[in-house]
DSSP file (Angstrom, degrees, kcal/mol; ACC not computed):
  #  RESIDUE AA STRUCTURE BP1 BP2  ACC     N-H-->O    O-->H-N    N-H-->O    O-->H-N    TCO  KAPPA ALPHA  PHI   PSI    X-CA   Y-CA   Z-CA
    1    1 A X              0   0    0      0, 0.0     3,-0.1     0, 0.0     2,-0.0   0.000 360.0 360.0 360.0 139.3   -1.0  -30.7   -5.9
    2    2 A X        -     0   0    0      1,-0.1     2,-0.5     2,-0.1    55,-0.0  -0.389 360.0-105.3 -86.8 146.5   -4.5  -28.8   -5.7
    3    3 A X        -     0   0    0      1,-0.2    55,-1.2     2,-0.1    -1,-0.1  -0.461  36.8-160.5 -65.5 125.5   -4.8  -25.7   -7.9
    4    4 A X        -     0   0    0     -2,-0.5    53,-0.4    53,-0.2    -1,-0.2   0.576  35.4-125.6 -75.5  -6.7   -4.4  -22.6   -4.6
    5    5 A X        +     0   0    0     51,-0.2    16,-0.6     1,-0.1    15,-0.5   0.479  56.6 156.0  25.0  27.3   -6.0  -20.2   -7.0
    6    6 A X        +     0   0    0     13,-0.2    14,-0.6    14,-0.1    -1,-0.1   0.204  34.0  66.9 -59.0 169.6   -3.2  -17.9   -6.7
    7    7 A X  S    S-     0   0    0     12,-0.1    12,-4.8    11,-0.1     2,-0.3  -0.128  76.9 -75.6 110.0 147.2   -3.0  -15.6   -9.9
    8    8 A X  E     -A   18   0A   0     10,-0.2     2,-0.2    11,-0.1    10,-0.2  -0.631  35.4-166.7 -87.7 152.4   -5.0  -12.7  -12.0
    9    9 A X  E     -A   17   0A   0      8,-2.2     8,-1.1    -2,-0.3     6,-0.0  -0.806  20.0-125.8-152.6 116.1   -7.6  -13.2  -13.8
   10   10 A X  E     -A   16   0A   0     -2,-0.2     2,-0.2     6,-0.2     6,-0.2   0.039  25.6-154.5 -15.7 114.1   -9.9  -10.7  -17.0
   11   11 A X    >   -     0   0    0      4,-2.0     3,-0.6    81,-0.1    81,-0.2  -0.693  42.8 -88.7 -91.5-169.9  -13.6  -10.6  -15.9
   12   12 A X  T 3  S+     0   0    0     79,-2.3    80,-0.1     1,-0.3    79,-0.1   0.268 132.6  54.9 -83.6  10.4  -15.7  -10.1  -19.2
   13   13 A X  T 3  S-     0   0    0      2,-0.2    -1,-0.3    78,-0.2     3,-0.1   0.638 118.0-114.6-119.3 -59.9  -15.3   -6.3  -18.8
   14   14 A X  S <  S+     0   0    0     -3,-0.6     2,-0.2     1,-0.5    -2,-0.2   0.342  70.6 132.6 105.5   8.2  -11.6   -6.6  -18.6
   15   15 A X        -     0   0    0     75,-0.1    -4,-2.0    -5,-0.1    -1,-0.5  -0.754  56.9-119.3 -89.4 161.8  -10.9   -5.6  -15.5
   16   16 A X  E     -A   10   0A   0     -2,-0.2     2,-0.2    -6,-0.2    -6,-0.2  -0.592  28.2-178.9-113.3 161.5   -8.5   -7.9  -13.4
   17   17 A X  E     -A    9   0A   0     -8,-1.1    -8,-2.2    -2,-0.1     2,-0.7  -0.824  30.1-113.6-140.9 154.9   -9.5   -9.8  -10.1
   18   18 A X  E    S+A    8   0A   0     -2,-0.2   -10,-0.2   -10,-0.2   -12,-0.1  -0.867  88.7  44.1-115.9 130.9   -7.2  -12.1   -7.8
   19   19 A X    >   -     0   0    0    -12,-4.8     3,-0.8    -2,-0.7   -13,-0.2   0.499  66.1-148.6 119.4  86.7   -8.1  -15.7   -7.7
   20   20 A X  T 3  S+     0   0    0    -14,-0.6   -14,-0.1   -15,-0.5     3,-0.1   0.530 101.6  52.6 -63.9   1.0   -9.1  -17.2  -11.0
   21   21 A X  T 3  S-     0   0    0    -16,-0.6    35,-1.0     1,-0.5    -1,-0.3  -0.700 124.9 -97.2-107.8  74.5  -11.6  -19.7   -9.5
   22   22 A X    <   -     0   0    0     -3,-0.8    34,-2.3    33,-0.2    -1,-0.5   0.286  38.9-100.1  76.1 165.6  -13.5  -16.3   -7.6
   23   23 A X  B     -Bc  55  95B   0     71,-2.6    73,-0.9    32,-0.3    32,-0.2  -0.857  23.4-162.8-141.2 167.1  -13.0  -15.1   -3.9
   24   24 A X        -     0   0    0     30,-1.3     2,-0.3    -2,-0.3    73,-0.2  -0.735   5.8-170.5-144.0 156.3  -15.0  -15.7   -1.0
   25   25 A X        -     0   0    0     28,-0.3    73,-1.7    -2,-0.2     2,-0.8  -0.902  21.9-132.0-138.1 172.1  -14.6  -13.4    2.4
   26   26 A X  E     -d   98   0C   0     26,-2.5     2,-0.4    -2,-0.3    26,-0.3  -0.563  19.2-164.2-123.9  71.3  -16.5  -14.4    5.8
   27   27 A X  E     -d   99   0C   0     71,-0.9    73,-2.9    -2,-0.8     2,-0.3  -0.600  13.6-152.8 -69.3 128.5  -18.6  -11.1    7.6
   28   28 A X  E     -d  100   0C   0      7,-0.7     2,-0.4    -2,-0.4    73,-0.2  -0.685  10.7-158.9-101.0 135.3  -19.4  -12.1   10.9
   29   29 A X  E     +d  101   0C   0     71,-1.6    73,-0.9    -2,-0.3     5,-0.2  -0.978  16.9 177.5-128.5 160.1  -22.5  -10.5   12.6
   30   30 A X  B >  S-F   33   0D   0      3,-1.0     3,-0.8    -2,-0.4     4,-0.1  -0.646  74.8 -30.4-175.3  80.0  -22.2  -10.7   16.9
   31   31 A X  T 3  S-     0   0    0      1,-0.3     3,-0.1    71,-0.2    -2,-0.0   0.835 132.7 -37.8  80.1  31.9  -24.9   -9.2   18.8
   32   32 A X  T 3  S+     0   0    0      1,-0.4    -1,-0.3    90,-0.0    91,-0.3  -0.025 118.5 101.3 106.1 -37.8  -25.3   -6.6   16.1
   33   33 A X  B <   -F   30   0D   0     -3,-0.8    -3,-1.0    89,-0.1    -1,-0.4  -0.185  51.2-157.4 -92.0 149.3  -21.8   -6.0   15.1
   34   34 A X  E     -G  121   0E   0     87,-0.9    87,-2.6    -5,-0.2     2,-0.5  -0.938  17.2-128.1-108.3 159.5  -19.9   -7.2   12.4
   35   35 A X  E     -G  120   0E   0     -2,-0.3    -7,-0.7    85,-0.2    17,-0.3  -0.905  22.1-176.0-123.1 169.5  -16.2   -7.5   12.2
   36   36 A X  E     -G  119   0E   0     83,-1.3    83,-2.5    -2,-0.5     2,-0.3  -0.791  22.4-126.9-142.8 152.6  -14.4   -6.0    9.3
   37   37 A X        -     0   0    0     13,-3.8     2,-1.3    -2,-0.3    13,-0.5  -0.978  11.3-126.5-122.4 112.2  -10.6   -6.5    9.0
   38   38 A X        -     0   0    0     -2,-0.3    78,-1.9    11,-0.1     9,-0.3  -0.419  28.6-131.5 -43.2  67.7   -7.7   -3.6    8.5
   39   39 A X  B     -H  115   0F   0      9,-1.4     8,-0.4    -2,-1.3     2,-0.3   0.097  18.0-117.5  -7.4 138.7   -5.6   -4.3    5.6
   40   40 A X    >   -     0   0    0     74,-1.0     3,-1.1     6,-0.2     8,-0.1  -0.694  19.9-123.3 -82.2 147.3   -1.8   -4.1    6.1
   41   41 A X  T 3  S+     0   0    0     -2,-0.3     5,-0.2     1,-0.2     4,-0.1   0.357 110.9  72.8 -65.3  13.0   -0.2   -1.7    4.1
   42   42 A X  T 3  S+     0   0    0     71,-0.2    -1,-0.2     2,-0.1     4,-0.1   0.782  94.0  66.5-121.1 -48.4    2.0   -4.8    2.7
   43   43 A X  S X  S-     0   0    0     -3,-1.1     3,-1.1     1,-0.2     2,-0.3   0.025 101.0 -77.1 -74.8 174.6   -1.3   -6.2    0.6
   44   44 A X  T 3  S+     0   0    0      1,-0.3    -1,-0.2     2,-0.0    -2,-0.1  -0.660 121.5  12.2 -79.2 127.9   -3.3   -4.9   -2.3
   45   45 A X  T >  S-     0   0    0     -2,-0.3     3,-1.4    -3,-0.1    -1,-0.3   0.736  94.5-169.7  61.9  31.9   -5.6   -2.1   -1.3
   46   46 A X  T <   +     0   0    0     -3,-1.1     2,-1.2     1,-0.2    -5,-0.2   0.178  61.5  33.9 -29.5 179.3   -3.7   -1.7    2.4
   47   47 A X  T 3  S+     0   0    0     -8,-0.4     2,-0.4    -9,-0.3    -1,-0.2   0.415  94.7 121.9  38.1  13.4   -5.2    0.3    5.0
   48   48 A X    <   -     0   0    0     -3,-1.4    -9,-1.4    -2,-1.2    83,-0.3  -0.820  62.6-112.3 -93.7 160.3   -8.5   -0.4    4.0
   49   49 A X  B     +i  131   0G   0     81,-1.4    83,-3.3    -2,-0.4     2,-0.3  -0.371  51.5 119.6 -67.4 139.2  -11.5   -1.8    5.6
   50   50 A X        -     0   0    0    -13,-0.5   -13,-3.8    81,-0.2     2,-0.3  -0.985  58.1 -72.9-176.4-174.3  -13.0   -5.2    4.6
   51   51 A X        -     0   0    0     -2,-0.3     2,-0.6   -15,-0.2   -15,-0.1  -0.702  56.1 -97.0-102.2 156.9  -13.9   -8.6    5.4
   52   52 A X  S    S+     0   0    0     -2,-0.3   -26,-2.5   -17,-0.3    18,-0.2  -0.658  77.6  94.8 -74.9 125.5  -11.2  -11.4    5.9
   53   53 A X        +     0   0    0     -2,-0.6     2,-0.3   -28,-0.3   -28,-0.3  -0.823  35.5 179.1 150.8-176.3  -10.8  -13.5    2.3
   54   54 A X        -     0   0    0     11,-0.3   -30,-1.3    -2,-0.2    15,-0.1  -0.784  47.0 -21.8 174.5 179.8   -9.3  -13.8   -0.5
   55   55 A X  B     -B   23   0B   0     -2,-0.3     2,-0.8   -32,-0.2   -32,-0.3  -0.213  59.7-116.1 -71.4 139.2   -9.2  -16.0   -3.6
   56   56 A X        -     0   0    0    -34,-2.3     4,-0.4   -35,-1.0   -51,-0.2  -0.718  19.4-120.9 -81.0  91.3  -10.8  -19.8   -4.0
   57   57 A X    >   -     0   0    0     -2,-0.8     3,-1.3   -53,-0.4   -53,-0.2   0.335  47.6 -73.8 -21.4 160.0   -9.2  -22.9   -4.7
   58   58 A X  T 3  S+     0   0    0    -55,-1.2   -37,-0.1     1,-0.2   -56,-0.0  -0.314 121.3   2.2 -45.3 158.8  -10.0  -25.2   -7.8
   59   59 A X  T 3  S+     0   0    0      1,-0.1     2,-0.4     0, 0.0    -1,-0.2   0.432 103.2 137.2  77.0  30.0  -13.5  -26.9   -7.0
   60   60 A X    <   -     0   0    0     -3,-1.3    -1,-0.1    -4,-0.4   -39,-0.0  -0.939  48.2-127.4-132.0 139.0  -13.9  -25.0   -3.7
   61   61 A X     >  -     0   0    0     -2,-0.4     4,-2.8     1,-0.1     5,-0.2   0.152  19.0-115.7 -80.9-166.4  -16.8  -23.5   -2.6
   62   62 A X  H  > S+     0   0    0      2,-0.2     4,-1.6     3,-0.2     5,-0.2   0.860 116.4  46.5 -68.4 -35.9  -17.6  -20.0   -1.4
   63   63 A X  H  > S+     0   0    0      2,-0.2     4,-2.2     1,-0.2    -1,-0.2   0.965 122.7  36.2 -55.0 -58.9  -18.6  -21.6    2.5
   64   64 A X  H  > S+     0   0    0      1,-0.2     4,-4.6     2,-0.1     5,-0.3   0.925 117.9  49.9 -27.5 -65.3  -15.5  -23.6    2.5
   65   65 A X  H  X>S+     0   0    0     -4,-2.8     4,-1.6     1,-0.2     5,-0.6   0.821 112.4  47.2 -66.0 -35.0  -13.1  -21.0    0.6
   66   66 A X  H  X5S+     0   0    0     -4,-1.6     4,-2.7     3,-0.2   -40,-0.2   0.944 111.6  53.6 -94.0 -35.8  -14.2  -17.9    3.0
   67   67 A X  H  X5S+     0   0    0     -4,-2.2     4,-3.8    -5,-0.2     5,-0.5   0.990 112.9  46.2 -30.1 -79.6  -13.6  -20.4    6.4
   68   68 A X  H  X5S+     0   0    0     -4,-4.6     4,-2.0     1,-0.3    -2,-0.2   0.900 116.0  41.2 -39.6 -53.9  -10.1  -21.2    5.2
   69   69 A X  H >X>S+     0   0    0     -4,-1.6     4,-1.0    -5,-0.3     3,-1.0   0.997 109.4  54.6 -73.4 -40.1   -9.2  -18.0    4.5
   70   70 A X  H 3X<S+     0   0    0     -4,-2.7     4,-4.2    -5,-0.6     6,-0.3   0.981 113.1  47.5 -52.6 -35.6  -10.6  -16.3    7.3
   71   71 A X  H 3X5S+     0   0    0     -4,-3.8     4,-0.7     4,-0.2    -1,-0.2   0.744 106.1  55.2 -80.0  -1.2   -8.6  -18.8    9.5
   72   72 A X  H X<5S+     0   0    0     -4,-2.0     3,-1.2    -3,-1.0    40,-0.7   0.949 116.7  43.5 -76.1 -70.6   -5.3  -18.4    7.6
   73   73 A X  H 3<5S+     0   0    0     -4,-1.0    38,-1.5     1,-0.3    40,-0.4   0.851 126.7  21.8 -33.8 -56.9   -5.8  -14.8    8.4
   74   74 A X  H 3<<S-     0   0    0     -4,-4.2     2,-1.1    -5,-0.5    -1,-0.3  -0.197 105.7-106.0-120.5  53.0   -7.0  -14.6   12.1
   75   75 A X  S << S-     0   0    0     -3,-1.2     2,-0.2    -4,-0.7    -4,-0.2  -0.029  89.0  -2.1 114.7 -35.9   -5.6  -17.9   13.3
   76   76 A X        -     0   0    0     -2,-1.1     2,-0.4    -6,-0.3    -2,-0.1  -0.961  64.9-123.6 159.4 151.8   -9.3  -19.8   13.5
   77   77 A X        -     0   0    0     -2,-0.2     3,-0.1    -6,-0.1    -6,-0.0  -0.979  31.4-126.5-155.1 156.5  -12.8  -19.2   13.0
   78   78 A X        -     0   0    0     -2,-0.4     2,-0.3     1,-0.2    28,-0.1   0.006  43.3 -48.0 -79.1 172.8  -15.5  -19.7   15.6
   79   79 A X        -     0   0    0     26,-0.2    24,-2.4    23,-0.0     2,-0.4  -0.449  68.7-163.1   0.9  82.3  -18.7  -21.3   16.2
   80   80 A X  E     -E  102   0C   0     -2,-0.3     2,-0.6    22,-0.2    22,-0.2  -0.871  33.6-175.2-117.4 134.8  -21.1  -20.4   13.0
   81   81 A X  E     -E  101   0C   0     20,-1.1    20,-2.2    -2,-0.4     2,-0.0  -0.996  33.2-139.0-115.0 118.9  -24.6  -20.3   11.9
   82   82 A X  E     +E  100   0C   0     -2,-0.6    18,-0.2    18,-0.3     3,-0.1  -0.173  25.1 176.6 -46.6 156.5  -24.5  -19.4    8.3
   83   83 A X  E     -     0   0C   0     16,-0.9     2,-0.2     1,-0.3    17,-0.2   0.586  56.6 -18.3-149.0 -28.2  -27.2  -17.0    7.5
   84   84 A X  E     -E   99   0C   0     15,-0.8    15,-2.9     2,-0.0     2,-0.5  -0.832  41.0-136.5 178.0 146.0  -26.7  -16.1    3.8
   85   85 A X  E     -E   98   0C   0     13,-0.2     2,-0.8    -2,-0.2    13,-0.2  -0.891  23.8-168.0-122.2 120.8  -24.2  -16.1    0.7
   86   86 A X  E     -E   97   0C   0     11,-2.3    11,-2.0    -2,-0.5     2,-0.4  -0.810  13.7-154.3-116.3 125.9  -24.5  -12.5   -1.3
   87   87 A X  E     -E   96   0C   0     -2,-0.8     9,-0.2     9,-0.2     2,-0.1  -0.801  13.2-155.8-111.0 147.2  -22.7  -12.9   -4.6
   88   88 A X        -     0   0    0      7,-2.3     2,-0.2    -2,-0.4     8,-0.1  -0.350  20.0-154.4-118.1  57.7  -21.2  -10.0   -6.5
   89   89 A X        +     0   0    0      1,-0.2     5,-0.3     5,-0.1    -2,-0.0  -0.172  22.9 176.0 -42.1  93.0  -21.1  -11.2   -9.9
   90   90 A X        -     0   0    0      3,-2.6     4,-0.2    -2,-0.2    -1,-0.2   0.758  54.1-107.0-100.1 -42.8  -18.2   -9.6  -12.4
   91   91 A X  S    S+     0   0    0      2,-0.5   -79,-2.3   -80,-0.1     2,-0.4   0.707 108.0  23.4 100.1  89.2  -19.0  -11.8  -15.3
   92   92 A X  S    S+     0   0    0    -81,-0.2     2,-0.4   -80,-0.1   -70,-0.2  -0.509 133.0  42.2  92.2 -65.7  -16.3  -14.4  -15.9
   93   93 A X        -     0   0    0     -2,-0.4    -3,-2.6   -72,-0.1    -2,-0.5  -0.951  68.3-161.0-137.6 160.4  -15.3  -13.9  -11.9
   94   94 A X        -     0   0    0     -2,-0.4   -71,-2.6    -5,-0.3     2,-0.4  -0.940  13.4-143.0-141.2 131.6  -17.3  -13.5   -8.8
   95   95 A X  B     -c   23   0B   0     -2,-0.3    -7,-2.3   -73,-0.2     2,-0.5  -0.928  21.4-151.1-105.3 136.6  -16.7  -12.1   -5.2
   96   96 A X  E     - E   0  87C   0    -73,-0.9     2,-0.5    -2,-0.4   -71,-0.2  -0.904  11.4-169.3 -90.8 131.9  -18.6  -14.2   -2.4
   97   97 A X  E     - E   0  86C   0    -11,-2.0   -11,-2.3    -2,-0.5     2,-0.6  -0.962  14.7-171.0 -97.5 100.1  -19.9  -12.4    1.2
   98   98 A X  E     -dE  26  85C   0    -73,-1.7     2,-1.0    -2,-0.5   -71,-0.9  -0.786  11.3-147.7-101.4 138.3  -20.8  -15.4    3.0
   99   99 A X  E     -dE  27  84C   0    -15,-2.9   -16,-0.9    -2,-0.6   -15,-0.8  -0.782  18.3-176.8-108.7 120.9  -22.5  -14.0    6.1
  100  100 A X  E     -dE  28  82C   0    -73,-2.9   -71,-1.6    -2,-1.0   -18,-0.3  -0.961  26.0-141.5-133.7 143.1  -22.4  -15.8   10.0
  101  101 A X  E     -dE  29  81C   0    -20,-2.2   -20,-1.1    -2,-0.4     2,-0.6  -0.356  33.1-124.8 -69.9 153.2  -23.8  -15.2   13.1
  102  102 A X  E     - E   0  80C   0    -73,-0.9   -22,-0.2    -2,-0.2   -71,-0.2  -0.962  21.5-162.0-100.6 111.7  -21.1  -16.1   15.6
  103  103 A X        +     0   0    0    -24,-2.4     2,-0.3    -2,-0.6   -23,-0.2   0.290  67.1  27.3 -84.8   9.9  -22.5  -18.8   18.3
  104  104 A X  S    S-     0   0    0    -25,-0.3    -1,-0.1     2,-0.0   -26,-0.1  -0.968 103.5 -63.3-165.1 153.0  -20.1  -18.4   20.8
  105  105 A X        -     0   0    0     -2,-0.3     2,-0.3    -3,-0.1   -26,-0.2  -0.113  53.6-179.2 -39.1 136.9  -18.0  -16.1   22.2
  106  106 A X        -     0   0    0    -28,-0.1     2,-0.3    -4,-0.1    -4,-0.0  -0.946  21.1-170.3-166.5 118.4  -14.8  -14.7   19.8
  107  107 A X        -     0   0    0     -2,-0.3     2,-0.1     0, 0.0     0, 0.0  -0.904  33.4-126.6 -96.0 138.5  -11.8  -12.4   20.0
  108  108 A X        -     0   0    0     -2,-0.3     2,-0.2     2,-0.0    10,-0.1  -0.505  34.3-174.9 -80.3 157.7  -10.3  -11.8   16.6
  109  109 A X        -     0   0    0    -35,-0.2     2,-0.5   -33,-0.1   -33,-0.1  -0.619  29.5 -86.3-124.6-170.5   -6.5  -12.5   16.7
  110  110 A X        +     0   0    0     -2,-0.2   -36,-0.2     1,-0.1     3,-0.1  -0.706  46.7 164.0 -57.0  51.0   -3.6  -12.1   14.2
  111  111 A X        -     0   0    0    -38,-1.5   -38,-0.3    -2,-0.5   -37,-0.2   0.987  59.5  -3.3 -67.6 -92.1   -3.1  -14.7   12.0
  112  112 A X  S    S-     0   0    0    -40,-0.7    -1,-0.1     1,-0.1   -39,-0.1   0.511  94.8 -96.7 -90.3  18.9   -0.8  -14.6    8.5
  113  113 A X  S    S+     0   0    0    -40,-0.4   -71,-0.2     2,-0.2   -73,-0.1   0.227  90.6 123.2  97.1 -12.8    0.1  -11.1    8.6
  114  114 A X  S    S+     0   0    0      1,-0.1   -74,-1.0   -75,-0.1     2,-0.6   0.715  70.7  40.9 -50.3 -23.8   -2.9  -10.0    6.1
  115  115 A X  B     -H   39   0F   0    -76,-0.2   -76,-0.2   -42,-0.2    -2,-0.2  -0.961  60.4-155.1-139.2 136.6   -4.3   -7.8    8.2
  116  116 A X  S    S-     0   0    0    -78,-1.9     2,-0.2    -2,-0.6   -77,-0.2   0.832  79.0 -12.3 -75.0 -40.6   -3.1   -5.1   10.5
  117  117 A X        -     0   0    0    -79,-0.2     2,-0.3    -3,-0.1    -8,-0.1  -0.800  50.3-136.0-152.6-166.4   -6.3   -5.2   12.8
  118  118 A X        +     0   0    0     -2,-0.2     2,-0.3   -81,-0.2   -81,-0.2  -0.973  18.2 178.4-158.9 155.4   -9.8   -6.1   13.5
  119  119 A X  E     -G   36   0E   0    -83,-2.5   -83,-1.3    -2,-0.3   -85,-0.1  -0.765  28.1-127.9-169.7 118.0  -12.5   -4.3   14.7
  120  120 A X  E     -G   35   0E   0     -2,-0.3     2,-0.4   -85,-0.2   -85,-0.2  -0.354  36.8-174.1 -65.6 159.8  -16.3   -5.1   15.5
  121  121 A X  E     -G   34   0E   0    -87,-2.6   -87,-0.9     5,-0.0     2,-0.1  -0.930  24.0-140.3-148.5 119.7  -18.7   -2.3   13.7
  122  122 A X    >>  -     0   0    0     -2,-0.4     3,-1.4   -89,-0.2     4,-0.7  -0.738  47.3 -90.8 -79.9 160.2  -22.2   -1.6   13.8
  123  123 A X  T 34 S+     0   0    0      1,-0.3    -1,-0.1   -91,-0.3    20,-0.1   0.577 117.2  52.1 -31.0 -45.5  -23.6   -0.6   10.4
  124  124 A X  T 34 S+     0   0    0      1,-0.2     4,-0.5     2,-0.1    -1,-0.3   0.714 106.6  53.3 -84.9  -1.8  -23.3    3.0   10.4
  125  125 A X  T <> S+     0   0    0     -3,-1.4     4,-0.8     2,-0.2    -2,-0.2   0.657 100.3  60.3 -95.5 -21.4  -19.8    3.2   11.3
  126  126 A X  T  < S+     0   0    0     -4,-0.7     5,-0.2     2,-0.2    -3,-0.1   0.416  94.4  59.7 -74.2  14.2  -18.9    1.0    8.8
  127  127 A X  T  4 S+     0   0    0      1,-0.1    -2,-0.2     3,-0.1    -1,-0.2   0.740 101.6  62.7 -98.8 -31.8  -20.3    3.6    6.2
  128  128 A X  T  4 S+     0   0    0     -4,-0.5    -2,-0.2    -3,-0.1    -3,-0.1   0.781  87.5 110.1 -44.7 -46.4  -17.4    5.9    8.0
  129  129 A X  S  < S-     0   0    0     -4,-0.8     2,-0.4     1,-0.1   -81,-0.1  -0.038  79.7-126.4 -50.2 139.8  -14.7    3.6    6.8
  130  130 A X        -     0   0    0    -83,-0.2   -81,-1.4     6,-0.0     3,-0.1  -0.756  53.1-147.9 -88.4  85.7  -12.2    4.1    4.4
  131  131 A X  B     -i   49   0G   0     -2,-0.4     2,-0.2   -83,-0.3   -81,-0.2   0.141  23.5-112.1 -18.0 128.1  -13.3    0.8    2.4
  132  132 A X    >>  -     0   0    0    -83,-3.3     4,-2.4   -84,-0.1     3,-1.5  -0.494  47.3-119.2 -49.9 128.9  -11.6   -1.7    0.5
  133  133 A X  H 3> S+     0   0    0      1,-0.2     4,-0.8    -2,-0.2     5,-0.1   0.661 107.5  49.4 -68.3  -3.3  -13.4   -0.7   -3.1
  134  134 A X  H 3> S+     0   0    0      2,-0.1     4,-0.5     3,-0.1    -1,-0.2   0.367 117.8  42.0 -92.8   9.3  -15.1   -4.1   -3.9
  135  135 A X  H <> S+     0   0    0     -3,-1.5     4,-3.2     3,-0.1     5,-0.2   0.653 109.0  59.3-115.1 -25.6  -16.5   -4.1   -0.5
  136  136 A X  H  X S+     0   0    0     -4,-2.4     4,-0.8     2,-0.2     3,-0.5   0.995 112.1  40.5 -52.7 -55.6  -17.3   -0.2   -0.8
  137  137 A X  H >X S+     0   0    0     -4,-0.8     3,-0.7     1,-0.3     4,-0.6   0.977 121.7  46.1 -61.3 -52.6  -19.6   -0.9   -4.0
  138  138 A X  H 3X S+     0   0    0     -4,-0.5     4,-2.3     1,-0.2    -1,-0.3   0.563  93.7  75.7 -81.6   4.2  -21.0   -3.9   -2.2
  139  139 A X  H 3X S+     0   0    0     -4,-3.2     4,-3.0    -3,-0.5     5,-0.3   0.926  89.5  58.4 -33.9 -64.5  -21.7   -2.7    1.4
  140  140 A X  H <X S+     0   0    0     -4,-0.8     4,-1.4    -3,-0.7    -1,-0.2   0.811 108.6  39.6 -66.3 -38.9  -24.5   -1.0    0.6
  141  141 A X  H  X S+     0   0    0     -4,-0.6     4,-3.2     2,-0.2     5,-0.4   0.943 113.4  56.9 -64.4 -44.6  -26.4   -3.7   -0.7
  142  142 A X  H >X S+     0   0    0     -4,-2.3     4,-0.9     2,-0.2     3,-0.6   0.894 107.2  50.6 -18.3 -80.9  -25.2   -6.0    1.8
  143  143 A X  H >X S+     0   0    0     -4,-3.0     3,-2.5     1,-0.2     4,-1.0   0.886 109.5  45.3 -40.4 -72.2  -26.3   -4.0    4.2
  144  144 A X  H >< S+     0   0    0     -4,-1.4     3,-1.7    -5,-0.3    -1,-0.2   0.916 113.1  51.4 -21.9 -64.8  -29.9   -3.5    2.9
  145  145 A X  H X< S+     0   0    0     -4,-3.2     3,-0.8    -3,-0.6    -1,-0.3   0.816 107.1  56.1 -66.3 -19.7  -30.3   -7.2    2.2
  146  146 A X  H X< S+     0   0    0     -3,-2.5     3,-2.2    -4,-0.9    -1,-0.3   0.697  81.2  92.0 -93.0 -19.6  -29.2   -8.1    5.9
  147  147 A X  T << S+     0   0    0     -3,-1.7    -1,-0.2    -4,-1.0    -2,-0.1   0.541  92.7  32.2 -66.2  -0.3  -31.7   -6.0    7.5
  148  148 A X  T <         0   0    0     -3,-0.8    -1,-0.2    -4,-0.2    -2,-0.1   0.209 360.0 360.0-136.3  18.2  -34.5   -8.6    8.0
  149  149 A X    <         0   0    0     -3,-2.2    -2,-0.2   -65,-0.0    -1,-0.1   0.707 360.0 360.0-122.3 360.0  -32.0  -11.4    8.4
């Protein structure tokens, strides 16, 4: 049976992360927009904003790892042009933002109960959000790095 990568895990700091092989999440950009996903109050850090994704199987990568879980979450995942992989490096464990364009028309739906909603955002309203905190510290660079892509 393949390792799920359920579990905690130390980065070299000591602080704990879930997913001892790393997490991956999938940000979607559509006509300007990205969509960013409500946490259910049922999860770790509910009722914040973030991207759908979530910890990485053994010996899978961040493109792979942020697909699955974004369709475990909402159901499916569209049409995609990959555009860039922005890594948030802990030391010992690592969050992936893999970023896609959406190439075809897509309404988010509900998938495994992880998330309460979904909601497209241009870039200054996602500075409005109350934020998941790994995505709060890394937003801002995201953003910045995404402007010329």
């Amino acid at each position: 049976m393949a390792d799920s990568g359920r579990g905690y895990v130390r980065d070299r700091r000591g602080c704990r992360h879930w997913g001892p092989h790393g997490a991956a999440g999938l940000l979607l950009r559509q006509d300007g927009l990205f969509l960013l996903q409500r946490r259910s109050w049922r999860v770790h850090h509910g009722r914040t904003w973030s991207t759908p994704g979530g910890a990485l199987h053994a010996g899978e990568g961040p493109w792979d790892g942020a697909r699955r879980e974004f369709a475990e979450e909402l159901g499916g995942v569209p049409a995609l042009r990959r555009i860039h992989t922005f890594v948030d490096d802990h030391g010992g464990w690592a969050y992936h933002t893999v970023v896609a364009e959406v190439t075809e028309s897509f309404s988010p739906r509900r998938g495994d109960g992880e998330g309460a909603a979904y909601r497209w955002c241009a870039p200054a309203e996602i500075d409005s959000l109350r934020l998941h905190p790994g995505f709060a510290a890394t937003w801002p660079l995201l953003r910045a790095g995404l402007h010329g892509l």
